[in-house]
N, C-alpha and C positions, 0 to 999 in steps of 0.2 A: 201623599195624602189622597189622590186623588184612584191611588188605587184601593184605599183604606173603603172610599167610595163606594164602590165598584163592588168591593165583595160585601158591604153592609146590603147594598141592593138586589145583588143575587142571596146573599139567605132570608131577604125580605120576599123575594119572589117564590126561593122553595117553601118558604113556609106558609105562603099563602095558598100554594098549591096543595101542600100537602094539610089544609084547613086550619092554622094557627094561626088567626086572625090577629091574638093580642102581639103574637112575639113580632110576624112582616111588620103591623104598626112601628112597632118600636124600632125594628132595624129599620126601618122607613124613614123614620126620623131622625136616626142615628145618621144614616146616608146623607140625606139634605141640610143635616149639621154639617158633616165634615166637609162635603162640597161647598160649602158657603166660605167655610173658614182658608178651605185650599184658594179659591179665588180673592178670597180679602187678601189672604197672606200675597198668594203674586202682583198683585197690584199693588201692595204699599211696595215691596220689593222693586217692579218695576218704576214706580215715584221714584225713590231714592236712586234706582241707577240712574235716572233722569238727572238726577238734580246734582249730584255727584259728576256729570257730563262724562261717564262711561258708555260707548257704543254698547250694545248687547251682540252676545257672543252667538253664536246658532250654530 
């Protein structure tokens, strides 16, 4: 997800470069949606491996 991120921010960055105000907005948005949602999703994840009493793996 969080590379989903990454490329919403990079066509928000060419588009603003290239003067399309409305569309960077929107992937703009799109980007700090999916960022939020990847960090919710790891953290209830890492809760549950918690409480489950699984070491995490690296």
């Amino acid at each position: 997800m969080i590379g989903w991120a990454v490329t919403f921010l990079v066509v928000a960055l060419v588009a603003a470069l290239l003067g399309f105000g409305g569309i960077a907005g929107t992937a703009m948005e799109a980007a700090k949606v999916v960022f939020f949602v990847a960090i919710a999703l790891f953290l209830i994840s890492a809760v549950f491996g918690v409480m489950r009493g699984r070491s995490p793996r690296l």
